[in-house]
C-alpha positions in Angstrom: 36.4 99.7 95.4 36.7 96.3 96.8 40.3 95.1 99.0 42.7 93.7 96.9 44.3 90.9 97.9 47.5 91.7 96.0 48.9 93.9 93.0 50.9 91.3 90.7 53.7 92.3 88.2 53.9 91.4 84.3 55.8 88.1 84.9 53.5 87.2 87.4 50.4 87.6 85.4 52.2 85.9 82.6 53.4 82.7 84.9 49.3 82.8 86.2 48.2 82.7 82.9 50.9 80.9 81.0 51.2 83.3 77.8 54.2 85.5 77.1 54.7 89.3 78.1 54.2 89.8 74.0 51.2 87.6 74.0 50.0 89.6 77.3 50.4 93.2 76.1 48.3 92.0 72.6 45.7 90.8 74.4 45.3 93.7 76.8 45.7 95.9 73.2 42.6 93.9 71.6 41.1 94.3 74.8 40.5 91.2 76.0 42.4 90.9 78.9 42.1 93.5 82.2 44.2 97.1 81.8 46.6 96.9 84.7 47.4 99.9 87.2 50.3 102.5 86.4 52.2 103.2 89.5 54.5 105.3 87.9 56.3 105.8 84.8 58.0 102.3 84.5 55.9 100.9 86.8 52.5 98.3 86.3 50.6 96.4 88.2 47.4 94.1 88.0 45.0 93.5 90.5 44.7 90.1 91.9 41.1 89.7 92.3 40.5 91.2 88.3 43.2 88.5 87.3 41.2 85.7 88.8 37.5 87.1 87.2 39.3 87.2 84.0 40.2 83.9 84.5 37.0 82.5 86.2 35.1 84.5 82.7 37.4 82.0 80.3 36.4 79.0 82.7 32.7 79.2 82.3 32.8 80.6 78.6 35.1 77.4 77.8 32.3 75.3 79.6 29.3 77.0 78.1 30.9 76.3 74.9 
């Protein structure tokens, strides 16, 4: 596994990506957004560098479009 530069929390993810918790637990449910990490029993995380692939994906499907 690669380094990760940083494990982000729910409302981080959703201010990076600028959709709702709701919005972010459906798309990670239809699978179409990564699965983050479980910590513990209250407790997720998402990797930074999967966040920013996911993101970099949408980029060059939006310009292949």
């Amino acid at each position: 596994m690669s380094s990760v530069d940083r494990l982000l929390n729910a409302k981080e993810v959703c201010k990076l990506t600028s959709v709702s918790q709701a919005t972010l637990y459906r798309l990670i449910k239809a699978n179409k957004f990564p699965k983050p990490l479980r910590l513990g029993p209250q407790v997720t995380r998402w990797r930074s560098d999967e966040i920013a692939a996911h993101l970099d994906r949408l980029s060059a499907a939006r310009g292949a479009a």
